[in-house]
C-alpha positions as CSV (number, residue, x, y, z in Angstrom):
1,X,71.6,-201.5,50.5
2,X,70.4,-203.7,53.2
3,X,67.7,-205.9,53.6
4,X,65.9,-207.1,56.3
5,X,63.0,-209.3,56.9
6,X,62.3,-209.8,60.7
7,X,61.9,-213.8,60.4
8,X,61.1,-214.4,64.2
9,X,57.7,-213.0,63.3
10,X,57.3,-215.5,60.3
11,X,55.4,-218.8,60.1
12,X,56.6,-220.4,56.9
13,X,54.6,-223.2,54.8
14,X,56.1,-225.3,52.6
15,X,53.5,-225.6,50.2
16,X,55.0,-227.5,47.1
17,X,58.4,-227.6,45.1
18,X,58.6,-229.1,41.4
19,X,60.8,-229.2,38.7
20,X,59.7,-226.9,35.6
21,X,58.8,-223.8,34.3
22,X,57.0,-221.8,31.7
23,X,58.4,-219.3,28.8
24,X,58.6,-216.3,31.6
25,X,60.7,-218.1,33.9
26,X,63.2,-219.2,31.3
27,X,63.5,-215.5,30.1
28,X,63.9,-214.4,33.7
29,X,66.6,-217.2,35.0
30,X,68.0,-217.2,30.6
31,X,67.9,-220.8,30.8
32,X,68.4,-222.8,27.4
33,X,64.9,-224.5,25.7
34,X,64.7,-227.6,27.9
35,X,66.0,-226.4,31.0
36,X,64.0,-226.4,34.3
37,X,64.1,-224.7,37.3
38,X,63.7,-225.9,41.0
39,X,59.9,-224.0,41.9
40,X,59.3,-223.4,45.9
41,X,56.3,-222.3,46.7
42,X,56.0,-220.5,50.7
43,X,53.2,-219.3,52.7
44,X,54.4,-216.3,55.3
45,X,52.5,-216.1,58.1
46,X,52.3,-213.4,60.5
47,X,49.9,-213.7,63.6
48,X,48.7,-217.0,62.6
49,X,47.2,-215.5,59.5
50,X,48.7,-215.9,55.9
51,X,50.2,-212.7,54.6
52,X,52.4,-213.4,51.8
53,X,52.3,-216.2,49.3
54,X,55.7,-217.1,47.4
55,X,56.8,-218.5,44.2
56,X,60.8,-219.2,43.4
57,X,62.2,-220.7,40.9
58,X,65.8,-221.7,41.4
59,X,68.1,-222.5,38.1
60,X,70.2,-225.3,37.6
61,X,72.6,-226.7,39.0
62,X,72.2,-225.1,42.2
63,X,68.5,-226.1,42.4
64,X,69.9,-230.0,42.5
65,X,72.0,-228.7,45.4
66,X,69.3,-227.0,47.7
67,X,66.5,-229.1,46.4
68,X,65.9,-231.1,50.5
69,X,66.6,-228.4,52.3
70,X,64.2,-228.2,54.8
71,X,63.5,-224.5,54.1
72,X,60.9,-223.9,57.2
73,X,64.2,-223.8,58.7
74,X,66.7,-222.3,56.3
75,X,66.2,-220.0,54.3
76,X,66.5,-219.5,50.7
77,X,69.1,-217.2,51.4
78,X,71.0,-219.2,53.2
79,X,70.6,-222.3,51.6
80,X,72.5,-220.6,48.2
81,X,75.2,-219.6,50.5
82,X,75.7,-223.2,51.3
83,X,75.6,-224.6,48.3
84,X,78.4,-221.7,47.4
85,X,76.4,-219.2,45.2
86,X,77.7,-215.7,46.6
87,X,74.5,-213.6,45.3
88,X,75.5,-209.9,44.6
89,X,72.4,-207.9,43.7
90,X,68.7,-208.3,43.4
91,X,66.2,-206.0,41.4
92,X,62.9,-206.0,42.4
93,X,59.5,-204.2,41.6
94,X,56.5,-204.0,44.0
95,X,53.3,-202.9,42.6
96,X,49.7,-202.9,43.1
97,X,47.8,-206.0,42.1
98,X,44.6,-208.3,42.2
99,X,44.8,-211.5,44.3
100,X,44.6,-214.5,42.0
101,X,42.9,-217.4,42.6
102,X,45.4,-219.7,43.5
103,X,47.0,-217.2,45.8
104,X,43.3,-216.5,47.3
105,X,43.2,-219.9,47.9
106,X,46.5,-219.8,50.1
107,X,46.0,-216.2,51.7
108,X,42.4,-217.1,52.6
109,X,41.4,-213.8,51.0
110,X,38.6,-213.8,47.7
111,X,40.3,-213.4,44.8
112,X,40.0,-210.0,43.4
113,X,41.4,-208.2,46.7
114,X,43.7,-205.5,46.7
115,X,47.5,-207.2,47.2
116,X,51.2,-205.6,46.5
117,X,52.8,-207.7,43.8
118,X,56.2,-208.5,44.1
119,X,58.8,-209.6,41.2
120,X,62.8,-210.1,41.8
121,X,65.2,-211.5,40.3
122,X,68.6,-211.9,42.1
123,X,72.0,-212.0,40.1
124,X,75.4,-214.0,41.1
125,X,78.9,-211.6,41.0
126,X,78.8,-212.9,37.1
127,X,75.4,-211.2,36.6
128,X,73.9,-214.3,36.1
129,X,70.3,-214.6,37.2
130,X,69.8,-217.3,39.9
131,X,66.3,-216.7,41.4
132,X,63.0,-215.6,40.3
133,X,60.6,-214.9,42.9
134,X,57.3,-213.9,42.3
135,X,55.5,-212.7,46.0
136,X,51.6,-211.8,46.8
137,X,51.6,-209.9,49.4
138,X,48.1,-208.7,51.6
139,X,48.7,-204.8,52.0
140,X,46.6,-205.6,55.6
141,X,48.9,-207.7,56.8
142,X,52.4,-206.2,55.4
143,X,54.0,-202.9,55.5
144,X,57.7,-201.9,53.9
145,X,59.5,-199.4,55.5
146,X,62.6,-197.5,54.0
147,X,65.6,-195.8,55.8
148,X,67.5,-193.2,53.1
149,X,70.4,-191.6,53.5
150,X,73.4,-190.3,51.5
151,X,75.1,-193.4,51.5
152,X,72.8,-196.7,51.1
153,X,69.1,-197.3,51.7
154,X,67.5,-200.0,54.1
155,X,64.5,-201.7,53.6
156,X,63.0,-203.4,56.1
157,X,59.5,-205.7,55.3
158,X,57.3,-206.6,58.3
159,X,54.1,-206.7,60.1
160,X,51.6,-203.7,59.8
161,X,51.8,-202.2,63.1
């Protein structure tokens, strides 16, 4: 499978990063009572207008590693690879959803709005889980398009054209 997101036509926001996490997120990332996770939350922007607000949390010990990255500049993605996590897999569910307040506040959209929720989680080679992401994305703003064939499936996210 391949993944694309065309970043050339992404603004991204840095909008906070912490260290913690609720019950989900330590189900999600297995982490022991006590642990915390690195949280980055991102604002895509296409066209000057917010499109997709993003929550991930990173586990230990790799979230010490990536933790400054300045990640309007890197990406996630990339910033795992530099720290030497080889990610193998992600799963991912997209469904339709509400727009929360907090997210409404970020999208500039009133909550209650018709959005595509996203949830992944992406594993190591070990099937370890090293990144929960939680996205809101505006369905007027985003579109995901899908190539099948016998062999592998791309996915490509992007501006609705």
């Amino acid at each position: 499978m391949q993944i694309n997101q065309p970043l050339s036509a992404i603004a991204l926001k840095i909008v906070a990063t912490a260290n913690f996490g609720t019950a989900r997120i330590a189900a999600e990332l297995r982490l022991r009572p006590g642990d915390t996770a690195l949280r980055l939350e991102r604002v895509r922007e296409f066209a000057g207008r917010p499109a997709v607000h993003q929550v991930s949390w990173v586990r230990r010990p790799v979230a010490d590693q990536i933790r400054d990255r300045d990640f309007t500049a890197v990406s996630l993605y990339t910033a795992l690879a530099d720290a030497g996590v080889t990610v193998a897999r992600a799963s991912e569910v997209v469904r339709p959803g509400l727009l929360d307040p907090a997210a409404a506040r970020h999208l500039h959209e009133p909550p209650g709005s018709p959005v595509l929720v996203s949830t992944r989680i992406t594993y190591t080679p070990d099937a370890t889980p090293v990144v929960s992401d939680h996205a809101t994305i505006l369905g007027s703003m985003m579109e995901i398009r899908t190539e099948r064939a016998a062999t592998g499936l791309s996915l490509t996210w992007g501006a609705t054209s």
